[in-house]
N, C-alpha and C positions, 0 to 999 in steps of 0.2 A: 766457889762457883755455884752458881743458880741452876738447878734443870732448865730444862725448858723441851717442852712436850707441845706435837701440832696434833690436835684431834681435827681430823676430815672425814669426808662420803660425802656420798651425792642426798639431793636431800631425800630425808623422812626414811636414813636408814637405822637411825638410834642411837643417834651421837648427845640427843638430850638425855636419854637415858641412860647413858653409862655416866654424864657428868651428874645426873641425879644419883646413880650407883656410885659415885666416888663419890659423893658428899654425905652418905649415912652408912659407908662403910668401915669398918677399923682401918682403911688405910689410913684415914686423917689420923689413925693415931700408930704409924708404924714408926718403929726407928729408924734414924738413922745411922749409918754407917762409925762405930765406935763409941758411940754414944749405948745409955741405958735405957731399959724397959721402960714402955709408956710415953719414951720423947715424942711430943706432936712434931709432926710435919706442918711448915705453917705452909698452905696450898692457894694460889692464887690462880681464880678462873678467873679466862679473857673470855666471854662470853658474849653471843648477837644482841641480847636481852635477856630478862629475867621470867620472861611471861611462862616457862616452862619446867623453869626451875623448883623442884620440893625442897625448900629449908624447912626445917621444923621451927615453929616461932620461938620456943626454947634457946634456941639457940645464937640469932643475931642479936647479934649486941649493940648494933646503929646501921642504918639505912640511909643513905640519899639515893635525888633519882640515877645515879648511873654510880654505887658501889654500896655493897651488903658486907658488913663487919661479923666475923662470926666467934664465938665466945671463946672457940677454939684456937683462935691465933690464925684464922684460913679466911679469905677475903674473896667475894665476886667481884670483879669490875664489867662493863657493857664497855659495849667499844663505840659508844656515839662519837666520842671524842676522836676518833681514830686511833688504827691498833698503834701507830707509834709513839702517840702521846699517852697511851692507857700505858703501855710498857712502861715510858719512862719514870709514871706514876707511878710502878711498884717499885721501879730502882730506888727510888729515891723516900721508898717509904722507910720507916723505922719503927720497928725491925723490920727489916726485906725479908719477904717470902724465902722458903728454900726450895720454890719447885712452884712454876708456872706451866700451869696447862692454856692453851689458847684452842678453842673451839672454830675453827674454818669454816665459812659459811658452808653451804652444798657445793658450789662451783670455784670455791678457790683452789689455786693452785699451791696444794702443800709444800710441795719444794721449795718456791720461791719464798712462800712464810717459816722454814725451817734457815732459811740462813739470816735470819735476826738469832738464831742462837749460835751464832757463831762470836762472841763479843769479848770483851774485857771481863763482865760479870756474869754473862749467862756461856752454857755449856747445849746444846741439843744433845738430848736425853734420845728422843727418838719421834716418826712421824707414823703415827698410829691412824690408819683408817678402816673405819667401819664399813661393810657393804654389808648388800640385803639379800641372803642366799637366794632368795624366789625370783629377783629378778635383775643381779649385778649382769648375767651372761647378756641377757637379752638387751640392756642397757649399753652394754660396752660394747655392741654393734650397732646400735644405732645411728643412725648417719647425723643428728641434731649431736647428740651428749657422748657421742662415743672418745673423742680426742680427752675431754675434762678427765670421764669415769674409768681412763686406761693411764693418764697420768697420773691417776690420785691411787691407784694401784701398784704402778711402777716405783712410785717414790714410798713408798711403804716400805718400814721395820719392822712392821706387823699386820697383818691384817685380822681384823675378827667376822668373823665371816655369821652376822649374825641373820636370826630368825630362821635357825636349820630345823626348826619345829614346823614349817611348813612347808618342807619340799621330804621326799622321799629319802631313804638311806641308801640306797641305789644313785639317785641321783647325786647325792651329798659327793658322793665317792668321786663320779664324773667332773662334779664341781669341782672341787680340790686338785686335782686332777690339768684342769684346764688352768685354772690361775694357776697353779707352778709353773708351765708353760708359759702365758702370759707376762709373768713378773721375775722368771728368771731365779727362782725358787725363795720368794719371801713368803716366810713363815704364815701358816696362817692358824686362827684360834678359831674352832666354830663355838657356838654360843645361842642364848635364849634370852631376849631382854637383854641382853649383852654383860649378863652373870660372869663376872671373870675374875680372878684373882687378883686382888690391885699388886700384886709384885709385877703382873704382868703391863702394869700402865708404869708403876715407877721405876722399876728394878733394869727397865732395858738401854742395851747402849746402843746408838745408832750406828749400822752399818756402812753410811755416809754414802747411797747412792745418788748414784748423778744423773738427771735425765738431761738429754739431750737441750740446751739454749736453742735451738736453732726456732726461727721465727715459727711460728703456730698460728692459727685463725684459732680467735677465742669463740664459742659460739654464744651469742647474744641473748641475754635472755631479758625478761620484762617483770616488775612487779606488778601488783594492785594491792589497792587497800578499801574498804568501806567501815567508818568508826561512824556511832553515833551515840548517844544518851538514853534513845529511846528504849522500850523493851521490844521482846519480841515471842516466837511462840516455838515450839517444839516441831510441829506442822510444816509452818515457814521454813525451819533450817533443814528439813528435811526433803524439801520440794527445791531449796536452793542447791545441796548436795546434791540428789540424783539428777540437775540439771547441770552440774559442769562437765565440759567435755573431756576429751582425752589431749586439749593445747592444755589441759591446766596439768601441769605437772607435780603440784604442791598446791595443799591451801588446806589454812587451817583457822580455827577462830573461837570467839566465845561468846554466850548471847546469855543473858539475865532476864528469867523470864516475869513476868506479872506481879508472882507470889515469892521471889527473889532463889527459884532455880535456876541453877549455874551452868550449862551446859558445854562443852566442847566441843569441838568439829576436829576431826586429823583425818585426811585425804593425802592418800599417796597412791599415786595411779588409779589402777582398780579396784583398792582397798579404800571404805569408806567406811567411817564410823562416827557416829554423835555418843555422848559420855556425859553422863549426869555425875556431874563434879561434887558438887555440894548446894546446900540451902544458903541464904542468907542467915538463919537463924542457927546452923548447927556449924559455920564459918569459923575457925578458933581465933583466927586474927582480925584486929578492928580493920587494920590495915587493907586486912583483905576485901570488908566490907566496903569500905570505902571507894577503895574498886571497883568494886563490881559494881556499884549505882553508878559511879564514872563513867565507867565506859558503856551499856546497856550494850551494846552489839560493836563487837571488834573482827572484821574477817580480814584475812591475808591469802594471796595468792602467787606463784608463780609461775611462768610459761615461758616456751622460745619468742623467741621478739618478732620472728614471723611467720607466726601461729597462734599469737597469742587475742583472743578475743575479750575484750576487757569492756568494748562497748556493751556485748553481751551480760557482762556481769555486772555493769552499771544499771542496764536496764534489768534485772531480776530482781538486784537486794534494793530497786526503786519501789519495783512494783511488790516485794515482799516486807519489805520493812520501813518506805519511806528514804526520801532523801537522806543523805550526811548531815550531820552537824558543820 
């Protein structure tokens, strides 16, 4: 039987980073079960895209646009295809994976994605979800997201309760505290960068809780997107950050400036920050290069569907970087 693991949280709580922590940690290289020292695990991510993901170039061993082979016997897939037909594609691959993690977007409902692991060939291992100690409490009250971020807690084998480096030890205590309450006493791991021991991603078995079927109001949420080829400036992404409001819930992006600086954007609530990624010139993969003259300015956004001002954001990255391509 095949694992099969559901990574959730709401978004921009660190659920790319623990799938970047599983991919340069020795779990990819732990045993298994009656087998000897050094057995790889071959590990199959179902992932939104790759745009976040660290491989070291070393290590893939072939690429197309929606799957990364890795030298290691461990495989990314993106789920353009949708998740049922990315699955079927690892069943039927050879050699099959022994352990499929699936990365849930922000607002999916893990539960209802943890019973594809109920199958002939796959087994649910367990539904792991991430929150963000500074701000899961305040979030699972909220009248917009609170129904999603207490479902995706409920249905949890584990929770990690990451980013306790930025709330109090006092607090922490309170927090812990309230989710056992909350969830009915599921386990919870705190954490930093979501640093954890991969026994605690593969080693678990699920407790098989059941949330309630009973009808639910999903709450609606909105994208945005603005790509275009052009470059852009350090300034501009900084005048478009400090202008989005508090409908943006997410938005993240990347701009290639002039002299072929890389920068990043990650925005979650009130936390904003730009990230000077890399040069074009000190880039170790061609691949990468390639990209990045591609795209010149890629931004993403999310919001509640009604609240969300998206005309607002059309008219800024207009008057800040020009039309789309």
């Amino acid at each position: 039987m095949i694992g099969f693991t559901v990574l959730g949280g709401y978004l921009g709580v660190g659920k790319t980073t623990l799938l970047n922590n599983i991919l340069r940690d020795n779990g990819l290289r732990n045993t298994l079960p009656g087998e000897g020292y050094g057995k790889s695990r071959r590990i199959a991510l179902l992932i939104n895209d790759f745009g976040d993901i660290n491989i070291d170039a070393k290590l893939i061993e072939s690429q197309t646009d929606n799957q990364i082979n890795l030298a290691n016997g461990c495989v990314c897939c993106t789920l353009t295809d949708g998740f049922t037909n990315a699955v079927e594609t690892l069943l039927e691959a050879s050699p099959k994976p022994d352990h499929i993690i699936v990365e849930a977007s922000g607002v999916a409902d893990v539960n209802n994605l943890s019973q594809y692991g109920h199958s002939e060939e796959l087994k649910l291992a367990s539904i792991i979800v991430v929150a963000d100690a500074e701000t899961v409490r305040r979030k699972a009250s909220d009248k917009y997201v609170a129904k999603t971020i207490q479902r995706q807690l409920k249905a949890a084998d584990l929770i990690l309760l990451n980013k306790v480096d930025l709330i109090e030890t006092s607090e922490a205590a309170d927090l812990g505290a309230w989710l056992n309450e909350l969830t009915a006493g599921v386990p919870v791991a705190s954490c930093v960068k979501c640093d954890v021991p991969m026994s605690l991603i593969f080693d678990l078995e699920s407790h098989g809780n059941n949330i309630s079927d009973e009808a639910h109001a999903h709450e609606q949420y909105s994208s945005w997107s603005f790509s275009t080829t052009k470059t852009g400036t350090r300034a501009a992404l900084e005048t478009f950050m400090q202008g989005l409001g508090s409908d943006v819930l997410r938005c993240k992006g990347v701009i290639v400036d002039d002299v072929g600086n890389r920068l990043t954007l990650q925005v979650v609530g009130s936390r904003k920050e730009i990230e000077l990624q890399a040069s074009e010139a000190t880039t170790n993969s061609a691949a990468d290069k390639a990209v990045d003259r591609a795209i010149g300015i890629e931004l993403v956004a999310i919001g509640m569907s009604n609240a969300f001002d998206t005309a607002k954001l059309d008219s800024m990255v207009k008057s800040l970087f020009g039309d789309a391509d």
